[in-house]
LUMZA-875918 format. One line per 8 residues: number of its first residue (from 0); their letters; for each residue x, y, z of N, C-alpha, C. Coordinates in nm, 4 decimals, padded with zeros to 6 digits. Each point is the difference from the previous one (the first is absolute). Layout:
BEGIN
NUM) a) X,Y,Z,X,Y,Z,X,Y,Z; ...
This chain:
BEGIN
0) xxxxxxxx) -13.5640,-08.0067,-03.6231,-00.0338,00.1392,-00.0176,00.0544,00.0853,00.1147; -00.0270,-00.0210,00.0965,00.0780,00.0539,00.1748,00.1358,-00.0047,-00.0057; 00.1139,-00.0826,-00.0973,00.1210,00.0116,-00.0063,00.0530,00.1321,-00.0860; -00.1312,-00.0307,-00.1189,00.0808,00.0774,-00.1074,-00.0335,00.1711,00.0665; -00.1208,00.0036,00.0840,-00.0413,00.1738,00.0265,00.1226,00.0003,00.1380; 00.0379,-00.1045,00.0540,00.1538,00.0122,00.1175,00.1271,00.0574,-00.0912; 00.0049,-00.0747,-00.1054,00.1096,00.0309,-00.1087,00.0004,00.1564,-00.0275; -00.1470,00.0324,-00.0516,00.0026,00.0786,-00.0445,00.0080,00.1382,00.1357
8) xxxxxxxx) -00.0346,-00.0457,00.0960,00.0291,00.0928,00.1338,00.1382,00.0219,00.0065; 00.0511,-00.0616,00.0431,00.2182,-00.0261,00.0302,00.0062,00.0515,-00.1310; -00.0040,00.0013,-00.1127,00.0667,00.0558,-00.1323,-00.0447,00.1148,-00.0169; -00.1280,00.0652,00.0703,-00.0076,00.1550,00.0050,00.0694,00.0430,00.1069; 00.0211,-00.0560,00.1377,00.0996,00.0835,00.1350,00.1089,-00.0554,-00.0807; 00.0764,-00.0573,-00.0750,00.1551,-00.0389,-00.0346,00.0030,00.1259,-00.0381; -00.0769,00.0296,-00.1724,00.0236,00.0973,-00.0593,-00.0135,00.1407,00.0911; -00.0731,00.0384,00.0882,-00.0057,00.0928,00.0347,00.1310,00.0386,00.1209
16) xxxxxxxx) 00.0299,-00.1023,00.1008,00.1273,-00.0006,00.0324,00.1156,00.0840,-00.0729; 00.0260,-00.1058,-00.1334,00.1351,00.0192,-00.0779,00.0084,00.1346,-00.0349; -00.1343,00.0748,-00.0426,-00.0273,00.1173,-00.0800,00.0178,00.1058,00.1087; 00.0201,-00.0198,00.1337,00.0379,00.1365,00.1323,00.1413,-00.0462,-00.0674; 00.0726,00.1778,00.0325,00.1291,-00.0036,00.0278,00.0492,00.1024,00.1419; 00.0726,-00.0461,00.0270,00.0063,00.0667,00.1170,00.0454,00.1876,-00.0315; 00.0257,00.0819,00.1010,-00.0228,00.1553,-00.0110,00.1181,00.0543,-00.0430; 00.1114,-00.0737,00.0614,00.1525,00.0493,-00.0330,00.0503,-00.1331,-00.0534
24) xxxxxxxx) 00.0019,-00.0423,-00.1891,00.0802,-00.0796,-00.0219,00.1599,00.0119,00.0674; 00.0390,-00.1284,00.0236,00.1748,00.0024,00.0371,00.0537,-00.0746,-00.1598; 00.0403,00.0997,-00.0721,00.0448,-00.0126,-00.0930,00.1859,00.0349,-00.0099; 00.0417,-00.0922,-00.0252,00.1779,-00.0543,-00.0148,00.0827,-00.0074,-00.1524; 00.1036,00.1054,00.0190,00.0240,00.0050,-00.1031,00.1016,-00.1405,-00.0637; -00.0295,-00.0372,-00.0899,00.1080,-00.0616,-00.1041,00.1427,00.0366,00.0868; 00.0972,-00.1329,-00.0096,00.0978,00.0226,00.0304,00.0653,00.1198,-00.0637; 00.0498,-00.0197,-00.1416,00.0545,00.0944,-00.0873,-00.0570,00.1609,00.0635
32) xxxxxxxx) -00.1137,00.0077,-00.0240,-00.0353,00.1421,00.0623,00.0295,00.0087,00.1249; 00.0211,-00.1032,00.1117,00.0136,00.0512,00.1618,00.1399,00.0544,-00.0059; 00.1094,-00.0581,-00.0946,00.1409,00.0308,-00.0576,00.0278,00.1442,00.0110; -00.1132,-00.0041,-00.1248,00.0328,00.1793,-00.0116,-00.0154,00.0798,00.0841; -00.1530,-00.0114,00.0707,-00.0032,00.0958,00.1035,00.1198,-00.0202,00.1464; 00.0269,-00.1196,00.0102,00.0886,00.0056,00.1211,00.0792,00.0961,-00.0313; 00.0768,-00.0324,-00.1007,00.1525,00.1446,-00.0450,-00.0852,00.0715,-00.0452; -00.0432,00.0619,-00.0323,-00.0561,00.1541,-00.0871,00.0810,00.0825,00.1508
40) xxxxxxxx) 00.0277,00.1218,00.0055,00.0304,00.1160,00.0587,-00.1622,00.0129,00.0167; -00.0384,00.0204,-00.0767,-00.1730,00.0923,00.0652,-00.0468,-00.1107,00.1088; 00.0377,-00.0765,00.0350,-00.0547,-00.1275,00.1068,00.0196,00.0435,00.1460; -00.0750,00.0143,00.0689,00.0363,-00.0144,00.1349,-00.0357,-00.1643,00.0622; 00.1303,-00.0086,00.0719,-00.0040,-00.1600,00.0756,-00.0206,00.0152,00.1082; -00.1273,-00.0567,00.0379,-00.0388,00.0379,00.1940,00.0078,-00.0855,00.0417; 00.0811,-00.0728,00.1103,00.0318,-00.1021,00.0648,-00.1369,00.0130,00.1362; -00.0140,-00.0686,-00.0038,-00.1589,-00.0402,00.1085,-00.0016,00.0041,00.1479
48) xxxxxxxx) 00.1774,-00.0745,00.0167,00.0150,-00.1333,00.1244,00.0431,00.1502,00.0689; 00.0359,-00.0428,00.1250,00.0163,00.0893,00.1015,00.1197,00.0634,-00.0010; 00.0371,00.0702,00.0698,00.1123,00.1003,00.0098,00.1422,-00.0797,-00.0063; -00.0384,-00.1039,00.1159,00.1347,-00.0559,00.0541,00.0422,-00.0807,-00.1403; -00.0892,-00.0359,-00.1049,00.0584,-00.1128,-00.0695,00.0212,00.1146,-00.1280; -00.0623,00.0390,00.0120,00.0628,00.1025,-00.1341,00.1211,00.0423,-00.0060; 00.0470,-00.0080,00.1251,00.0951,00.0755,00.0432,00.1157,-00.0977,00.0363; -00.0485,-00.0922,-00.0206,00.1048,-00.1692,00.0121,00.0411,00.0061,-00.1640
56) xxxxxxxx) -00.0733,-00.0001,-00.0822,-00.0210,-00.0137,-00.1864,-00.1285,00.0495,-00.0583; 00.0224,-00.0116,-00.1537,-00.1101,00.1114,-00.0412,00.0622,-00.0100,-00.1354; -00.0946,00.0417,-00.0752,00.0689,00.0025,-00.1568,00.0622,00.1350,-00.0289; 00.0824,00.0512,-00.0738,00.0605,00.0964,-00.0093,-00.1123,00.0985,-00.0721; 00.0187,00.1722,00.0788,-00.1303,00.0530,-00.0240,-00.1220,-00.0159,00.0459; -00.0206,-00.0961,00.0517,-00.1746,-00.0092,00.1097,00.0171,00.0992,00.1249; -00.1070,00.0453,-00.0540,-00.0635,00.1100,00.1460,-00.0441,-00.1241,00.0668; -00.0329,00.0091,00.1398,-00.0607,-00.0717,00.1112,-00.0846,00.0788,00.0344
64) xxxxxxxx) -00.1662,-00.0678,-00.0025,-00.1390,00.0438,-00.0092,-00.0699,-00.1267,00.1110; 00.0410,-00.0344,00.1617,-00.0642,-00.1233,00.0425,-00.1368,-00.0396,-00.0151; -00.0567,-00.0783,-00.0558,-00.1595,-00.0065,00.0076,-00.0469,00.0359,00.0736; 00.0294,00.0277,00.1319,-00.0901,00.0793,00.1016,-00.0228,00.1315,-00.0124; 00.1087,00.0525,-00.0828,00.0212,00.1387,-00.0416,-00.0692,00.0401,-00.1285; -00.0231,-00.1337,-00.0846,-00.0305,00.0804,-00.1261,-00.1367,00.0548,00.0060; -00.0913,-00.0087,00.0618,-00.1319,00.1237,-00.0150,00.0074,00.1111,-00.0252; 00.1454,00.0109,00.0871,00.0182,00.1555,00.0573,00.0801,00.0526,-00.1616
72) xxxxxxxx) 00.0299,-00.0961,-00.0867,00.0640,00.0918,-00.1265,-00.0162,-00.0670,-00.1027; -00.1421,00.0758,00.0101,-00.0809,-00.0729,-00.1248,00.0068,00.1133,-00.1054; -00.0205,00.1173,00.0665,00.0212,00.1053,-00.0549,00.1566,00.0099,-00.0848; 00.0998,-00.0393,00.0557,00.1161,00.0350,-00.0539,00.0292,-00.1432,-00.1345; -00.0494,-00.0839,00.0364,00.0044,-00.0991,-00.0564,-00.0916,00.0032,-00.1466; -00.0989,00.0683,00.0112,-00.0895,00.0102,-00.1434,00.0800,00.1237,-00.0711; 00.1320,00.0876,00.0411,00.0493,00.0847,-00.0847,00.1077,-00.0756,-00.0716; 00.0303,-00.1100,00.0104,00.1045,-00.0478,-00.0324,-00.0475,-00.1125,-00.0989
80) xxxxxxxx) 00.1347,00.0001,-00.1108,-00.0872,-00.0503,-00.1303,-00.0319,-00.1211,-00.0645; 00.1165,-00.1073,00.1021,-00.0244,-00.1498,-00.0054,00.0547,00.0158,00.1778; -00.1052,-00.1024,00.0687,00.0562,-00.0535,00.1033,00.0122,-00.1399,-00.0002; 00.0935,-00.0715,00.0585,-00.0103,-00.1413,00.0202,00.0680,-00.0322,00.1367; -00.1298,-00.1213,00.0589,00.0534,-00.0155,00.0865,00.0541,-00.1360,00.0913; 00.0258,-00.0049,00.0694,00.0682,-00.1463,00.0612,00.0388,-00.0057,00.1274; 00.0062,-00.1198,00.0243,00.0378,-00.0392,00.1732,00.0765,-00.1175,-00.0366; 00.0033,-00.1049,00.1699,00.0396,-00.0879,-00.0236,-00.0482,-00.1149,-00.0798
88) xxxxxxxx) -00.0857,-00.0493,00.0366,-00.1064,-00.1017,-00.0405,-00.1092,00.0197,-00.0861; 00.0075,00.1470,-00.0744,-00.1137,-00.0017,-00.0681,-00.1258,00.0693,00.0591; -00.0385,-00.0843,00.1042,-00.1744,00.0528,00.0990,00.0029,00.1696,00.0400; 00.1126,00.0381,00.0294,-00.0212,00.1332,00.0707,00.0059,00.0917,-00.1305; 00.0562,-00.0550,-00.1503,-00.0253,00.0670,-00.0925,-00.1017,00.0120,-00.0505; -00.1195,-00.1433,00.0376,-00.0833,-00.0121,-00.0834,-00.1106,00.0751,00.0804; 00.0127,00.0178,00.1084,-00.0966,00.1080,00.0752,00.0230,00.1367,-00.0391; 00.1047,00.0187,00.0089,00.0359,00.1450,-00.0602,-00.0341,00.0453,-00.1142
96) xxxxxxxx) 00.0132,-00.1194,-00.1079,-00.0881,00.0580,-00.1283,-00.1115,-00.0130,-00.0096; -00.0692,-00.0458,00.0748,-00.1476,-00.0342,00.0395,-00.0376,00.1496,00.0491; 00.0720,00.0844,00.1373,00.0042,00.0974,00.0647,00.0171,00.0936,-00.1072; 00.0808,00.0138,-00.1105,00.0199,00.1351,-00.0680,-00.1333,-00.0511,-00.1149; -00.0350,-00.1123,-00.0708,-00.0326,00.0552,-00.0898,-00.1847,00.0445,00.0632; -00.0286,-00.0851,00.0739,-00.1198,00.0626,00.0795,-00.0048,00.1328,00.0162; 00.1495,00.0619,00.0121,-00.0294,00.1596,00.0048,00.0498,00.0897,-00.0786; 00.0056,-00.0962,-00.1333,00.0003,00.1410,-00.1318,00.1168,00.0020,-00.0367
104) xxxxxxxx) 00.1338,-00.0647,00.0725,00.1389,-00.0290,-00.0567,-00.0472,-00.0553,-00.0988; 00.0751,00.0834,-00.1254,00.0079,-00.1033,-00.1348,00.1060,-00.0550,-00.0634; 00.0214,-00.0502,-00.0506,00.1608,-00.0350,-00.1096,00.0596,-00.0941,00.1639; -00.0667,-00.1111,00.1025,00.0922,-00.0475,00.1102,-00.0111,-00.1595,-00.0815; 00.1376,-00.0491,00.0785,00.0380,-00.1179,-00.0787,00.0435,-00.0904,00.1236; -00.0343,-00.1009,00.0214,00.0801,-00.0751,00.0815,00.0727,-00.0864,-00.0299; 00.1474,00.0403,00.0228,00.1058,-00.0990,00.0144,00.0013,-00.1354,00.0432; -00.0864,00.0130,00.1393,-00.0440,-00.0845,00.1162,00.1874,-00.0308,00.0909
112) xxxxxxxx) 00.1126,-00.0188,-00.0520,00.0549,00.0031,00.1062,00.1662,00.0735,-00.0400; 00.0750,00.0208,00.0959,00.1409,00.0599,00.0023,00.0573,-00.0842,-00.1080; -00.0034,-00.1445,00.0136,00.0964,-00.0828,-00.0870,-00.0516,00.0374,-00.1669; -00.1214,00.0179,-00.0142,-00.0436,00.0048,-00.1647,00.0866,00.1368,-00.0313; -00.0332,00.1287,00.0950,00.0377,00.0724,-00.0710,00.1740,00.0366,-00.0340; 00.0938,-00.0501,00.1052,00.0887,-00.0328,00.0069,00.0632,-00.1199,-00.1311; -00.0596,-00.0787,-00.0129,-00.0175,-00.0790,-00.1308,00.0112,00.0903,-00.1436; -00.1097,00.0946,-00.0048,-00.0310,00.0736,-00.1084,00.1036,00.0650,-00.0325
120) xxxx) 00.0675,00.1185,00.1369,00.0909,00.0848,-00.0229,00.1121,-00.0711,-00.0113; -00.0115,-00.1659,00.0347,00.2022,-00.0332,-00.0362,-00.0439,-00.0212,-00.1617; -00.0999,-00.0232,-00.0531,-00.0059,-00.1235,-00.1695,00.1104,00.1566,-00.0701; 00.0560,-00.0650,-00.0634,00.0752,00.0654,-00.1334,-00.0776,-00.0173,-00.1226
């Protein structure tokens, strides 16, 4: 009887666990759709990484927005109608979309790095 009311304890915290979702899903688009938005013209491409490397390579068309910087253009960034963004490795993108969508940026997409989106814009 003490197992089955244990059972029945852990199978009410499981369920109640699973059933939180966290405040800002990180929701990723489908390849096919990350496609489109990379090329669309209405896209802005914000490169993350710092000055010096942006400025080494960069995908053709990325503004440079360094994560240390992006607080400061959050404002300019929610006028614009798809953003997507990227670094080297992914992490400094994935903070950044963490950073915009916490503050009301909508339509942001992460690439996560230079090579994907570079990828996207060579496919024929």
């Amino acid at each position: 009887m003490k197992t089955v009311k244990n059972y029945l304890k852990f199978a009410a915290i499981a369920a109640f666990a699973v059933s939180c979702t966290s405040a800002v899903p990180m929701v990723q688009s489908p390849r096919a759709d990350m496609k489109e938005i990379v090329v669309s013209p209405e896209t802005t491409l914000v490169d993350v990484r710092i000055p010096e490397q942006f400025n080494e390579k960069t995908a053709a068309g990325a503004i440079n927005i360094p994560l240390a910087a992006l607080s400061e253009n959050i404002d300019f960034l929610k006028k614009q109608k798809q953003v997507v963004i990227f670094c080297n490795s992914g992490k400094q993108a994935g903070e950044a979309f963490e950073i915009l969508k916490k503050n009301g940026v909508e339509n942001v997409y992460n690439a996560k790095t230079l090579k994907n989106v570079e990828a996207i814009k060579n496919e024929k």
